[in-house]
N, C-alpha and C positions, 0 to 999 in steps of 0.2 A: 431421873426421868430419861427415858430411853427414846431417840430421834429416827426415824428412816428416812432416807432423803434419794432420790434415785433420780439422774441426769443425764442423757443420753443423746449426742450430735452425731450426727451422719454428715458428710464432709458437701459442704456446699447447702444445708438444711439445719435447721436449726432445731431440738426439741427440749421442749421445757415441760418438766414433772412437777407437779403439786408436793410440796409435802404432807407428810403423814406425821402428826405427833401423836401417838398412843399414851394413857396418862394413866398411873399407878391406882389401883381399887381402893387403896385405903385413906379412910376418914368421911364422917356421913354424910358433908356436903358432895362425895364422888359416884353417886350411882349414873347421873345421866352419862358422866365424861367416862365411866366405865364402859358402858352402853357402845360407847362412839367407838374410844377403842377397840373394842371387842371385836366390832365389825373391819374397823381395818385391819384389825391383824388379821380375820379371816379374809380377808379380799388379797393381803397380802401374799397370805398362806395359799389362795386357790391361782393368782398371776403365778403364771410360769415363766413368760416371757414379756419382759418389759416392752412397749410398744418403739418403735425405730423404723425412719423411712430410710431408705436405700436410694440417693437421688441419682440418674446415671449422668454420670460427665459431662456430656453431650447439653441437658440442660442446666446445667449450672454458669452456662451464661446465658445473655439472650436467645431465644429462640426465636426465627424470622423466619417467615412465612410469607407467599406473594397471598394478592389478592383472588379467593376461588380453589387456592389448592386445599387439602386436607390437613387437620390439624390432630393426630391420634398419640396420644402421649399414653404409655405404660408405667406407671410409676410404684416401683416392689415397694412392701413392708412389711414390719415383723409384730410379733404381738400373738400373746396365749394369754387366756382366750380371745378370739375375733374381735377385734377393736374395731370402733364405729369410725368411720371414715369417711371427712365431709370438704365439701371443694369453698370458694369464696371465690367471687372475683372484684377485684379492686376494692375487699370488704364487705361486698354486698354481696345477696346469694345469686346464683348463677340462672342464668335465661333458659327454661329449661324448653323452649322453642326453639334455640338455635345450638345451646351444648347438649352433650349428652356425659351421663356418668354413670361407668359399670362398676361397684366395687366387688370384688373376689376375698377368701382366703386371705392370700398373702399380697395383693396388688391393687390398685384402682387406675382403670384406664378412662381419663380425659377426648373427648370426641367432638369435633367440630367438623360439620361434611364441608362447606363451603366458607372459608376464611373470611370473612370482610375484616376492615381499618376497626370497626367500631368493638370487635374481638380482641384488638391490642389490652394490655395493661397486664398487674399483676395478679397471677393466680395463685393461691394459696391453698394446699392440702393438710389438712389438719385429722390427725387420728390419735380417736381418744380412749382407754383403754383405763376403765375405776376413774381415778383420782387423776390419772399419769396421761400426758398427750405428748404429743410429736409434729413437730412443723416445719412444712417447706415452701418454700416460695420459686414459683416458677416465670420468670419473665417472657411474656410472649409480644411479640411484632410482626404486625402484617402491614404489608409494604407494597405499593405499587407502582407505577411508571408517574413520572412527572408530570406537569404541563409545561407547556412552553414558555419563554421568555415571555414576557407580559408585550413588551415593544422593544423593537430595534431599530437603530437610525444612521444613517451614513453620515458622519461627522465631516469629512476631508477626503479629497481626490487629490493625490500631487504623482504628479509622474508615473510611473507604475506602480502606482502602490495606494491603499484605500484604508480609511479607517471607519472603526467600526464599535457604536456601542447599543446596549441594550440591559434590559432591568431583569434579577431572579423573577423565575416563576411563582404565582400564588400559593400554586399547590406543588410540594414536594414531594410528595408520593408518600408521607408518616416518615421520609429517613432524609437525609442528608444528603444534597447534592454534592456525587464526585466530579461534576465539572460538566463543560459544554462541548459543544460539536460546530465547530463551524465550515458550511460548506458554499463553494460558488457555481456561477454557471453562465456562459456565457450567451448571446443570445443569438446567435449562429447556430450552434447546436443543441442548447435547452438542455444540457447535459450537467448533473451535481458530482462536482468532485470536492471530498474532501479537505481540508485545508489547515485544521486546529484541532486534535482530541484533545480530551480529559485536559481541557484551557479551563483555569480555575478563576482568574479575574474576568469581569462584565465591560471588558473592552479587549479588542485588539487590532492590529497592522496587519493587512494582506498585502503580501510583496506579490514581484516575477509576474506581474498579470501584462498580460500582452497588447502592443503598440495597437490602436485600431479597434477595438474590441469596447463591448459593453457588457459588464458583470452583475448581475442579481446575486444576492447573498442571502440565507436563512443559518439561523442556530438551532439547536436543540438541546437542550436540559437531558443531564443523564445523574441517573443514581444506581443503586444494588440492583433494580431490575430490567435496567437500559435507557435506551434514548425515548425522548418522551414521543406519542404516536405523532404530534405535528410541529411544526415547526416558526417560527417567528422572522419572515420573509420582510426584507425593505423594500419598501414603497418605490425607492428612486433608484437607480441606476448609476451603475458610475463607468462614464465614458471614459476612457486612456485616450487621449486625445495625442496625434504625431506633435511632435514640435516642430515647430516650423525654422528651419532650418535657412540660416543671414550668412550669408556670403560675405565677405569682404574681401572684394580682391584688390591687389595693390594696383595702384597707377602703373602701365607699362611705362621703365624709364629705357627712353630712347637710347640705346649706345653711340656716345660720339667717337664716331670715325676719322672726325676731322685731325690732321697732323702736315705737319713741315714736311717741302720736300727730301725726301730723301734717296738717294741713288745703292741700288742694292748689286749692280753690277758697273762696277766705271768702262770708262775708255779702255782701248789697247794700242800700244806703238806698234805702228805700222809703217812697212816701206812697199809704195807702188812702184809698178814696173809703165813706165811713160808709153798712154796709147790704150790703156787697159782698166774698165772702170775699180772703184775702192769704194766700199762700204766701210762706216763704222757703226757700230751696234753701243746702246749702255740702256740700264732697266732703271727706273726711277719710281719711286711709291709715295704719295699725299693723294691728298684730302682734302679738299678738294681738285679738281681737275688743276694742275700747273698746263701754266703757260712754257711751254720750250724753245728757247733759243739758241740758235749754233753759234759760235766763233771762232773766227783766223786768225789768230796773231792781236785776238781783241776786236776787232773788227766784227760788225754785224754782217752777217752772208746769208739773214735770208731771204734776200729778193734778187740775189744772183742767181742766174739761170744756168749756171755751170753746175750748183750745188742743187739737188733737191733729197730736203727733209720730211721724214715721215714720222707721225707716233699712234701707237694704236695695242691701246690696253697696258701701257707704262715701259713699252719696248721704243726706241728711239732710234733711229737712224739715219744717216748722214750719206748722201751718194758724189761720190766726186766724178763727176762724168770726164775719161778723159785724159786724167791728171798728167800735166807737162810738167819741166822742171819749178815751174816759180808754182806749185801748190804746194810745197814740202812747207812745212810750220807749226805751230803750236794750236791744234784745234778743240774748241772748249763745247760744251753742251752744261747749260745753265734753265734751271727748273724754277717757277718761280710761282708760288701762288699766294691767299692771305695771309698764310702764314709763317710764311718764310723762303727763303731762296736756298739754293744748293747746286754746285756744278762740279764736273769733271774733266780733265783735260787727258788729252793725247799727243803724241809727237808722231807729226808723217814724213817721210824721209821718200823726194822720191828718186829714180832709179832710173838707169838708160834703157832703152827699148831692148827687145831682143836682138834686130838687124845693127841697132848701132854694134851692142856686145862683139856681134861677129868681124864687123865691121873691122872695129878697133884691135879684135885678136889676130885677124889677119895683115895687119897691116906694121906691128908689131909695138903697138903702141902699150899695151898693156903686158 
């Protein structure tokens, strides 16, 4: 028994051939299956060219389309004689209100003037040629802009920084969302600046917003053909509020100044000339004000009227108005306040007059 069998794929299409069993004339039960035969080897014998569609690259994956634009597919095939050439969509035959179908020669060109969603699905070209067909399958999507986030809600205000959530959109436009847009603005200037593209989770953190300021926020939903036309705005507002700014200043501590007397300059030995007043100077430093006392030989002098002491601003002075021979001795200046005392001492030696000197040089005593 003799088989023809003939199977023919075009790359990205699929075509599947019927076979053909032709069945040998002899013995009397064979005249119909003769019959049959007969006719297929002439159908055989008149095919010159087995039918095969030609699918172009381009459609052999999804074809996507926005909503409104044109949908013109040219799709080549082959086949002697003219193979009958029929479209399907999603199985069912085609709207002949809204597609159109030109078939030719060697091609059939597919026609939709204005795209809608409800055009999406799979289309099917099937060319049949005797016994023997050919099939391809064409995926078409038509895709439009999103809607917006269904609601968005200001979760948290903390410092400069806001948070933010909100739910997908109902409508996805037939495809997939690449993600969201989040934009602010503030209410000084009512100006949108962006802040988050292609953000793929239904929350996020807006930092850097500024001390004093209040912020309205909106998303928008974006897929293959952009951002959706409106946007999903919160209701409330989020104030950046100054902090208020606590002081704590330490207690001023008093610096204590107080200290012991102390003499930063003492006495100096001195010898006076008899008839001619003597100062003595010394510089003293405490804490408060000291008391100052003079002394001769130990002796308090200061209510003698020969002596008069002065002090003003820790300088101290001592005047010997005068000085005869019995003021020579050991003079003391003694500082003394709460918290302690301190003194200096000098030695005054004193000296004959000028006229005695002369006196005694000429006289030859010296």
């Amino acid at each position: 028994m003799e088989v023809a069998t003939a199977r023919e794929v075009a790359s990205g299409s699929h075509a599947q051939v019927d076979e053909m069993r032709p069945v040998d004339a002899e013995g009397p039960q064979a005249s119909p299956q003769r019959e049959v035969g007969g006719q297929s080897r002439q159908l055989q014998l008149a095919m010159e060219e087995h039918p095969k569609i030609w699918l172009p690259r381009a459609l052999r994956q999804t074809y996507i389309r926005k909503v409104g634009e044109t949908v013109n597919l040219l799709i080549p095939f082959q086949g002697k004689p003219k193979p009958q050439a029929t479209w399907t969509h999603n199985g069912c035959a085609l709207d002949a209100s809204r597609v159109s179908v030109r078939n030719g020669e060697q091609d059939s060109i597919l026609f939709i003037r204005e795209a809608q969603r409800a055009d999406s699905g799979r289309y099917q070209l099937r060319v049949q040629l005797g016994g023997l067909e050919a099939t391809a399958t064409i995926d078409i999507l038509v895709i439009e802009r999103p809607g917006p986030p269904r609601s968005i809600k200001l979760v948290d205000v903390w410092g400069s920084n806001a948070t933010l959530e909100w739910t997908p959109p109902q409508d996805t436009g037939n495809t997939a969302l690449l993600g969201y847009t989040v934009q602010k603005a503030d209410t000084k200037s009512g100006l949108w600046f962006t802040v988050l593209e292609h953000h793929h989770r239904t929350s996020c953190i807006v930092s850097d917003l500024v001390v004093g300021n209040s912020y309205a926020f909106r998303v928008f939903a974006e897929n293959q053909c952009g951002l959706s036309e409106t946007a999903a705005v919160t209701a409330d507002l989020a104030h950046i509020q100054k902090a208020a700014a606590v002081y704590k200043t330490k207690g001023f501590a008093q610096r204590d100044f107080s200290e012991a007397p102390k003499f930063t300059q003492p006495l100096a030995d001195c010898t006076t000339i008899t008839g001619y007043d003597t100062q003595l100077f010394c510089c003293v430093r405490a804490s408060p004000k000291p008391k100052i006392i003079w002394l001769k030989n130990k002796i308090d002098i200061q209510g003698n009227p020969k002596y008069r002491a002065l002090s003003h601003l820790g300088v101290c002075s001592l005047e010997i108005r005068k000085p005869g021979p019995f003021d020579g001795g050991i003079y003391t200046c003694k500082a003394i306040n709460a918290l302690g005392e301190a003194s200096v001492d000098c030695r005054v030696d004193p000296n004959l007059s000028l006229n005695c000197m002369i006196f005694c040089f000429s006289s030859g005593e010296l």
